[in-house]
C-alpha positions in Angstrom: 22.6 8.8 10.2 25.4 10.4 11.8 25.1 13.6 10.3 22.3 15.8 8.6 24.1 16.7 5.7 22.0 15.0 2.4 24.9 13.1 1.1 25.3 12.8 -3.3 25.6 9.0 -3.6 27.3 6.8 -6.3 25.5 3.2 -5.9 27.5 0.4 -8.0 26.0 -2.9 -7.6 28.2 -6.3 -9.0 25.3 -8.0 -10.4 27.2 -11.1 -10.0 27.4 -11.3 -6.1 24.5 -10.0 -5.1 20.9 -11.2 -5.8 18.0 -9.0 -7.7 15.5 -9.5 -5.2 14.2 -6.6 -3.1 16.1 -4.1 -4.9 13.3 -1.8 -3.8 13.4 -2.5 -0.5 17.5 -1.4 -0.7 17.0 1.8 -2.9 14.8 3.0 0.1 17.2 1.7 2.4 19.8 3.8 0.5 17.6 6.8 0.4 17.9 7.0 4.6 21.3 8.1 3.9 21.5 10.2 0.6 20.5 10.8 -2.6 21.8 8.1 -5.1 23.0 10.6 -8.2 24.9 7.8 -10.4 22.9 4.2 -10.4 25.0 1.7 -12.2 25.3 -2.1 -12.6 27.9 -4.3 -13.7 27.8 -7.8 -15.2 28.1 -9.4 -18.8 25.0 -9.4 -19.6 25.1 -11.9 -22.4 25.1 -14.6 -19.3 21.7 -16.3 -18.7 22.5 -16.0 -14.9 22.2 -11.8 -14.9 18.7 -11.9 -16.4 16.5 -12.1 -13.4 18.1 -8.5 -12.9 16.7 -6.9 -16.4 13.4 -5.6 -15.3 14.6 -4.5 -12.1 16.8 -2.5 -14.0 14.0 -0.4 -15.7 11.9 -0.4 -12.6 14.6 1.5 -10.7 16.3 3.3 -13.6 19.9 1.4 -13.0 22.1 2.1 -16.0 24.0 -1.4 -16.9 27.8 -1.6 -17.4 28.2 -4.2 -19.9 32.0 -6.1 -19.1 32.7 -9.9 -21.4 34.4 -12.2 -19.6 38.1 -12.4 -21.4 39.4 -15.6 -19.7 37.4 -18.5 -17.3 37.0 -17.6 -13.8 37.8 -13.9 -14.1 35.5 -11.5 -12.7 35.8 -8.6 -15.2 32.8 -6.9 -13.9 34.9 -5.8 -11.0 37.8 -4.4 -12.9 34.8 -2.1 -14.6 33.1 -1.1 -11.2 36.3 -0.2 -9.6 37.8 1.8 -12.6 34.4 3.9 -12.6 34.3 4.2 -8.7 37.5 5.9 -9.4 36.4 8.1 -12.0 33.4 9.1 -10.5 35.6 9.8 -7.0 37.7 12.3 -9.5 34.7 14.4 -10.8 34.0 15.2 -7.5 30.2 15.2 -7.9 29.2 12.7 -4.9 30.1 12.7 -1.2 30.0 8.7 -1.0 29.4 5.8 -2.5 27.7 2.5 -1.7 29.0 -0.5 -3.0 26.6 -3.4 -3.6 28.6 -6.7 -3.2 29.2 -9.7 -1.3 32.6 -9.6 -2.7 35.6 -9.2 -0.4 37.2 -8.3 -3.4 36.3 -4.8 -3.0 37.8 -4.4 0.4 40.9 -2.4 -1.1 38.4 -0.2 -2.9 36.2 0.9 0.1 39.4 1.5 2.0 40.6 4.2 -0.6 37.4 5.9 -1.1 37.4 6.3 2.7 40.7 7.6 2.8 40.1 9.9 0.0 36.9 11.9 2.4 34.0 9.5 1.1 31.4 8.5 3.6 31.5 4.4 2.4 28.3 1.9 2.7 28.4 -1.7 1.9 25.5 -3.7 1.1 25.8 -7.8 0.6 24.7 -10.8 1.9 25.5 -12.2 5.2 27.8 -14.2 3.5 30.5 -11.5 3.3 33.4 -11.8 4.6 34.6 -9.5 7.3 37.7 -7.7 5.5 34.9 -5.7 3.0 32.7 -5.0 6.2 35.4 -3.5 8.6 36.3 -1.3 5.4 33.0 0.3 5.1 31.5 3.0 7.1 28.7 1.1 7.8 27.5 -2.6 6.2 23.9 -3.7 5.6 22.8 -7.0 5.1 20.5 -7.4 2.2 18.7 -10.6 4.4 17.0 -7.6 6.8 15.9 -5.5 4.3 13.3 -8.1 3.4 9.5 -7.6 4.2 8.8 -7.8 7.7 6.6 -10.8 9.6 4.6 -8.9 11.7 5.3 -10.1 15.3 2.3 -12.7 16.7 2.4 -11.1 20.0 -1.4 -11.6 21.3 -0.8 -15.5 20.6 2.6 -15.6 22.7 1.2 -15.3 26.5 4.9 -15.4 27.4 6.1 -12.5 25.7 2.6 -10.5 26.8 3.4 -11.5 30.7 6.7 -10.2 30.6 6.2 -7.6 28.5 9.4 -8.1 26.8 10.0 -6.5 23.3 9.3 -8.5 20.6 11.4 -8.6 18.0 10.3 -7.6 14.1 12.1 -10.6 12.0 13.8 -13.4 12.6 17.4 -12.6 13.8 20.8 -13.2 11.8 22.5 -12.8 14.9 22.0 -13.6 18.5 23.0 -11.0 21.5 25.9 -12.9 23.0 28.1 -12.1 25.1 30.3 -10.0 22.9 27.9 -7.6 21.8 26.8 -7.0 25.3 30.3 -6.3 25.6 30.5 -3.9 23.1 27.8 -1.7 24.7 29.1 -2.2 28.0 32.5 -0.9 26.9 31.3 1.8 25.0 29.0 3.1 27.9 32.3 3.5 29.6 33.6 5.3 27.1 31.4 8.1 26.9 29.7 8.1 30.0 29.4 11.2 31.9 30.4 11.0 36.5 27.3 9.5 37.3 27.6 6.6 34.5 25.4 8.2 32.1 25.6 7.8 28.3 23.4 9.3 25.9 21.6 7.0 23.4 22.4 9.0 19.9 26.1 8.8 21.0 26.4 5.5 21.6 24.9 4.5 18.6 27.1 6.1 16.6 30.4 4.8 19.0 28.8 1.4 18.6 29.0 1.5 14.9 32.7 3.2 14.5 33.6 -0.3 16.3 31.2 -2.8 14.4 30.8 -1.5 11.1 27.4 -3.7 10.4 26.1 -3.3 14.0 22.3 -2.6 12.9 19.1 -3.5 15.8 17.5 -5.5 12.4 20.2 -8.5 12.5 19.2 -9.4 16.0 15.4 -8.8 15.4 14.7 -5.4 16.6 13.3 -2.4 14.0 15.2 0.1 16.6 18.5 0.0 19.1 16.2 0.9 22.4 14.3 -2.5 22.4 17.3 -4.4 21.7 19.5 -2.9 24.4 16.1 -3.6 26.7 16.3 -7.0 25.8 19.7 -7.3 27.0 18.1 -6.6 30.9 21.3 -4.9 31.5 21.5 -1.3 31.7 19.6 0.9 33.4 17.8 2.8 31.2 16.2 6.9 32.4 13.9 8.6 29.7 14.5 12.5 30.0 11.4 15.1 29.0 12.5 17.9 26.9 11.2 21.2 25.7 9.0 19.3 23.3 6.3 17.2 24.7 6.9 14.1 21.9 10.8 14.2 22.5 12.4 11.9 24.6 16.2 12.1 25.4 17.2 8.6 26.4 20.1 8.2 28.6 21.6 4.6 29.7 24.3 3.2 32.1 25.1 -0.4 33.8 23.6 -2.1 36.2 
């Protein structure tokens, strides 16, 4: 998180474009980065598709939003979430608000929350489409907040002769060249004369540029083992005051 402050979240979730697995696995997600205050779901719920969602509804106390479909191939369930986005934005009782969609129909939406203060999350599938990610704050894909496979390292002599890091999951995303890029560039940007960057503050550089930059689409649980399996940057752990802190510092090769 970029800053400490425990952050009053609105979570609306379009039950429609998004599917009701691991719903616990993205409340705790959520909970990394406030405290959800509204919880609210929006479909018509008269439609046999929706009712996979009904128990997880009780499970995680999500109030539903019932919205009828009017007309064929109208999604009326976004009319309602936005509307109450905007109402809830008025009573000024949350700092943020995550929006739970893989609809780029929301895009418009995240961008005025943001420019009305509001710290904005995304969560969807990897399916969405990049207008609705670049508006966010930050984007998660719900496909890495499945249960990890734990990594078969002791049956990959490979990976135990290089002692390379291993990653956690199966990647969504390979490190090509232009996210090498990215940390290259932003190394330059905030390094210090010698070339030095500081790990925190690149993270957080790295995800003002690439809104759903995350270690857990290419594999890796954390950012240090993915930028070591990049082999590119030199990388210089610095002892602090406190014998189980680490500052790590990084610059190119």
């Amino acid at each position: 998180m970029e800053s400490t402050k425990e952050l009053k979240l609105a979570v609306l979730i379009d039950a429609d474009n998004v599917p009701y697995a691991n719903v616990k696995e993205m409340f705790e997600e959520i909970a990394k980065y406030g405290t959800p205050t509204f919880k609210r779901i929006y479909a018509d719920w008269t439609k046999p598709t929706v009712s996979g969602w009904k128990k997880v509804l009780l499970e995680n106390a999500i109030t539903p939003i019932q919205q009828y479909s009017y007309s064929t191939g109208k999604n009326a369930s976004d009319s309602a979430l936005i509307i109450d986005a905007m109402d809830i934005l008025y009573t000024g009782k949350v700092d943020g608000f995550c929006i739970v969609s893989s609809d780029s129909d929301f895009t418009r939406l995240a961008t005025r929350l943001r420019e009305a203060g509001m710290k904005v999350i995304g969560i969807g599938e990897k399916k969405t489409l990049n207008p609705f990610i670049t508006a966010c704050d930050k984007f998660i894909y719900l496909e890495i907040l499945k249960p990890q496979v734990a990594a078969q390292v002791e049956n990959d002599p490979k990976k135990v002769a290089l002692n390379t890091p291993t990653p956690a999951r199966e990647p969504l995303s390979k490190i090509d060249p232009e996210i090498i890029k990215l940390f290259n560039d932003s190394i330059v940007d905030l390094a210090d004369e010698d070339g030095w960057t500081f790990l925190g503050e690149l993270g957080n550089l790295v995800l003002k540029k690439k809104s759903d930059f995350d270690p857990r689409n290419y594999g890796f649980s954390k950012m240090l083992p993915l930028i070591k399996s990049m082999n590119t940057f030199e990388i210089d752990e610095r002892t602090t005051n406190k014998s189980h802190v680490k500052h790590i510092y990084l610059r190119r090769k």
